[in-house]
N, C-alpha and C positions, 0 to 999 in steps of 0.2 A: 861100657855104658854109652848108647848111642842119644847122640840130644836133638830134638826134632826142631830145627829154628823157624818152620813156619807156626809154631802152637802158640798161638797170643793169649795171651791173659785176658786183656782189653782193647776194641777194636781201633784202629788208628782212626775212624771218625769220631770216636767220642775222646781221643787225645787232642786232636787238631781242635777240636768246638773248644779245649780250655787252655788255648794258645792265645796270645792276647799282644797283640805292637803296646811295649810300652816302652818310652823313652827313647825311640827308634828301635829298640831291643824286640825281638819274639823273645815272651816269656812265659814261664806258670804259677799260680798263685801258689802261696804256703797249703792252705786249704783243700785245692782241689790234688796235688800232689799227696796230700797227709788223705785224702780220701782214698785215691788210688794206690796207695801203699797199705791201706787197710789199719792206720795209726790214726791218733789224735791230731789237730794241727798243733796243740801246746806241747804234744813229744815228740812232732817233729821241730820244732821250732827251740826246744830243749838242747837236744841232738847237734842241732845245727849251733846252737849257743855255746856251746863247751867245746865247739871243733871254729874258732870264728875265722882260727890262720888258714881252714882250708877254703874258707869261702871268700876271695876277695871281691872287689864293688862290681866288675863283669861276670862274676858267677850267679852274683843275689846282692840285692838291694831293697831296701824299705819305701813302699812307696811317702811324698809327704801327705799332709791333711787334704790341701786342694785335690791330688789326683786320687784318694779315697774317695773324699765328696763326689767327686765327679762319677767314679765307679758306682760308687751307692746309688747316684740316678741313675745309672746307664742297667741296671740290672732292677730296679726295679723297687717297689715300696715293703720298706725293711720290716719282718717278721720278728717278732721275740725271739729271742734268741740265735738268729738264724745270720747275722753276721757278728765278728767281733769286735770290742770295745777298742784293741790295739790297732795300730798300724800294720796291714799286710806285706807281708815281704814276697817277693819275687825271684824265679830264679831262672838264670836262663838256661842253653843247652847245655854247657859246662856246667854250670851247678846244679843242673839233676844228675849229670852223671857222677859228682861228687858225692851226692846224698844217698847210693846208693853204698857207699865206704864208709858213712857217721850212720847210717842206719842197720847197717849187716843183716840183716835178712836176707832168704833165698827170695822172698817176693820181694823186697827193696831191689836185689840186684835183678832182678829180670824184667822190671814194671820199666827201674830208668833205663835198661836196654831197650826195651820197644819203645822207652820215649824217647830217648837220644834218635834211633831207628825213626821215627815219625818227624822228628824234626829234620832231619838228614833228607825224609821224603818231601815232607813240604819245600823245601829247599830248592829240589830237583824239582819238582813241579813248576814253583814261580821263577826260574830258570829256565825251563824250556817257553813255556809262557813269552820271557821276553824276547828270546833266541827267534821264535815265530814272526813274533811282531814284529823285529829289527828285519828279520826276513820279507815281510810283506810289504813294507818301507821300502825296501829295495827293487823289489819287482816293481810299487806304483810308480817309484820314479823313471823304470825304463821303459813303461807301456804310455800313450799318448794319452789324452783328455775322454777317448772312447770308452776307455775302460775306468774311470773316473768314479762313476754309481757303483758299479762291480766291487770296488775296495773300499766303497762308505759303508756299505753293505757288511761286507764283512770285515771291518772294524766294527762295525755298531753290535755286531753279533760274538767278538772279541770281550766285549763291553759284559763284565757279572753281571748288569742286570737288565741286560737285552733281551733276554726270553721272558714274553710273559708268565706269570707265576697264576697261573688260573687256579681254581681249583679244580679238579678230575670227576667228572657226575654228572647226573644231569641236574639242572637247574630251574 
């Protein structure tokens, strides 16, 4: 049986969109994980409940009320039903690759492989990223004041949100 490792389930742009800095950690919510696994978030959160020694505090973590709050505005005016009453938990790259062992499925284990995979990518991405910029630091310091513009230039174009974000049409 041959296994074809480029066949994604789900595209690594729409894993990265539910990658989130929390507590210095890159994490994922219970929710959007329990979406992605094609579960509940109360069976995954079950799951995880009855396995607690495979999850220590750098796998998954609860966030408290303050950083809920704060999520709750950062995303936007709450719908019936459409967040929950508990506290969300968190997990990071270790602990999706965990959940894919409390959860046994053939789609648990393939979804936390391409997320483990996405997180390993973003990784290497803001890695090279920095590798560039410590590169270009380097070159400004050994070129004179002439080429001064030239390397504001492109820092500022370094910069996410240096490109105008127009929109594409006519107007």
């Amino acid at each position: 049986m041959t296994k074809n490792t480029n066949q994604q389930l789900i595209p690594h742009e729409r894993i990265i969109g539910k990658i989130y800095m929390i507590r210095g950690e890159k994490v994922m919510f219970d929710r959007d994980l329990a979406e992605l696994y094609n579960v509940e978030t109360k069976a995954l959160n079950k799951a995880v409940k009855r396995n607690l020694d495979r999850f220590p505090e750098d796998f998954m973590f609860q966030l408290n009320e303050k950083e809920a709050k704060i999520l709750r505005y950062q995303f936007g005016t709450l719908e019936m039903g459409q967040y929950s009453k508990y506290l969300p938990y968190v997990f990071t790259e270790q602990g999706v690759a965990m959940l894919s062992a409390v959860l046994k499925s053939k789609r648990a284990v393939a979804v936390s492989i391409q997320v483990v995979r996405t997180f390993v990518k973003l990784r290497e991405i803001l890695s090279t990223h920095k590798q560039l910029q410590e590169k270009m630091e380097k070159i400004e310091s050994k070129y004179d004041k002439n080429f001064k513009i030239v390397f504001q230039m492109i820092a500022s174009l370094m910069k996410e949100d240096a490109m105008p974000k127009d929109k594409i049409g006519f107007k």
